[in-house]
C-alpha positions, 0 to 999 in steps of 0.5 A: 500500500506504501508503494502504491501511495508513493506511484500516487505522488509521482503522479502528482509531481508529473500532473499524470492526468490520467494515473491520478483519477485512477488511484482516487476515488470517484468522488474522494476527500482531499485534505491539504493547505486549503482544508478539506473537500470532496471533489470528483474525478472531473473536478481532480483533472481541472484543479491539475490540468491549469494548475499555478503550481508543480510539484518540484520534488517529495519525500515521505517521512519515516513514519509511514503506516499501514493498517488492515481494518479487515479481511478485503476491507480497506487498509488505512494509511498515513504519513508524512510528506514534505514536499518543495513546490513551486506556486506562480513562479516562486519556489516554496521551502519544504513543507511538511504534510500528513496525509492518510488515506483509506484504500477499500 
């Protein structure tokens, strides 16, 4: 579940349109520095496609964890992640992230 959190990052940092919707639910909750939503597939491609920022580079923490919550249920995973981005043209510093997602 790890492995298949850190393809999911990668993801991201390289606006994989396509990979993304596919390893998020339809719709998912979203949580980052702008709060918490639900947002759809279609809603998930537009916030990438234009988007003022990228991803320059992250690193999950060392306190990854997994959890099965039954047999074929759902696993639940939380980490840390510090990413550096770049938001309109100006690099950010690391900034660090928890994140936790429950994978049926």
């Amino acid at each position: 579940m790890i492995e298949i959190e850190h393809r999911y990052w990668q993801a991201i940092e390289d606006k994989d349109v396509d990979a993304v919707p596919s390893m998020t639910d339809d719709p998912c909750i979203l949580t980052g520095a702008q709060g918490v939503a639900e947002i759809d597939h279609k809603a998930f491609e537009h916030m990438m496609r234009p988007a003022p920022w990228t991803i320059d580079v992250f690193a999950f923490g060392d306190d990854e964890q997994a959890c099965m919550l039954g047999e074929d249920v759902a696993v639940v995973v939380a980490y840390s992640v510090h990413e550096g981005l770049t938001v309109e043209g100006f690099q950010s510093i690391w900034g660090g992230d928890t994140a936790c997602r429950t994978r049926v």
